[in-house]
C-alpha positions as CSV (number, residue, x, y, z in Angstrom):
1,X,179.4,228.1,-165.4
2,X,176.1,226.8,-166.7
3,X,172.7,227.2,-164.9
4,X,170.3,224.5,-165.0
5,X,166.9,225.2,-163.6
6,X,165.1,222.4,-161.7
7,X,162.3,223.1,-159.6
8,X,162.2,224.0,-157.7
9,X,165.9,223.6,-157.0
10,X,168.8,225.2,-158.9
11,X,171.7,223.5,-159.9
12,X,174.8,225.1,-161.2
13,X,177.7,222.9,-163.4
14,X,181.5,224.2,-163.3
15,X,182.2,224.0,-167.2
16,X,185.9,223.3,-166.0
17,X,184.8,220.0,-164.1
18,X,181.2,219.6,-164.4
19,X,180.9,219.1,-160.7
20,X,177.2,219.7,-159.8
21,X,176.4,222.0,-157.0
22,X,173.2,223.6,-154.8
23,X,173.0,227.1,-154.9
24,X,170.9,229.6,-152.6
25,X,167.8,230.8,-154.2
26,X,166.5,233.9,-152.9
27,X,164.3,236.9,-153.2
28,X,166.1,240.7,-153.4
29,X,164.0,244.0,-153.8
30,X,163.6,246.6,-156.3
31,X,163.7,249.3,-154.5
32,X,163.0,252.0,-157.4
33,X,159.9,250.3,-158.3
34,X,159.2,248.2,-154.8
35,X,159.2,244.9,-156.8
36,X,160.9,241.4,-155.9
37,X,162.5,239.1,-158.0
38,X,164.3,235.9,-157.7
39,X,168.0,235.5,-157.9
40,X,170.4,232.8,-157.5
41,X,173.9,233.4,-155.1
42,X,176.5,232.2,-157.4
43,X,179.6,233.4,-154.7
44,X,179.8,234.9,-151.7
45,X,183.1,236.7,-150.0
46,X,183.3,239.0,-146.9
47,X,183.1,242.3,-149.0
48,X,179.5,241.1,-150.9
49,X,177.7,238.6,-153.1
50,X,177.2,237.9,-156.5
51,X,173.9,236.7,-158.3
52,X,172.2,236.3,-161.4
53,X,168.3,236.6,-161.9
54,X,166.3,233.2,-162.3
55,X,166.2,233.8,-165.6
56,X,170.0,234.0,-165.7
57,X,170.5,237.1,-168.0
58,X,171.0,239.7,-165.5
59,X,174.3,239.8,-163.1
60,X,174.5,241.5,-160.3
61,X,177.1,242.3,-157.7
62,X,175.7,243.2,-154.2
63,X,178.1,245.1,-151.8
64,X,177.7,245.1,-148.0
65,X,176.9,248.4,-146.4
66,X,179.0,249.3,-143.3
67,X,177.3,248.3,-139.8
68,X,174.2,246.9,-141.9
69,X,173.3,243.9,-142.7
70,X,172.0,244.6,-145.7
71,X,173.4,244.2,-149.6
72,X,173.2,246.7,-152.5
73,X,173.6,246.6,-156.1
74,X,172.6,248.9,-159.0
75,X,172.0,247.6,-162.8
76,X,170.5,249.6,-165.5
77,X,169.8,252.7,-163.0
78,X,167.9,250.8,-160.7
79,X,168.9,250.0,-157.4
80,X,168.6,246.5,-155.5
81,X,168.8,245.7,-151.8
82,X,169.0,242.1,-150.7
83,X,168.7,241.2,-146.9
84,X,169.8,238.2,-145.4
85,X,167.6,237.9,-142.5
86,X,164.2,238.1,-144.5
């Protein structure tokens, strides 16, 4: 997969068949150092999501917690919590 960014929308190509798709652009939170930071939903399933960081060097893999709706991931020894309804 290839990301293209066009602002201020971001547009992701399937090497396999170069079909051109909109993807979710959202904000998740730091929360070791309180800061936010822009990410990019490549795929969704019921157990979590997956994004990559604007800048597209930096994967993450957000798990849902039980009873919540809330995500959390963890990269590097930091600790990221995406929320839905924000």
């Amino acid at each position: 997969m290839q990301i293209l960014i066009d602002n201020p929308v971001i547009f992701c190509y399937s090497v396999n068949t170069m079909q051109r798709y909109q993807e979710d652009k959202v904000r998740i939170q730091c929360t070791d150092n309180n800061q936010y930071v822009d990410a990019v939903i490549v795929s969704r399933n019921q157990f979590g999501i997956l994004m990559i960081l604007a800048n597209g060097d930096i994967r993450l893999t957000f798990k849902k917690k039980p009873n919540k709706n809330l995500y959390v991931a963890s990269k590097g020894g930091y600790e990221f919590v995406y929320n839905p309804t924000q």
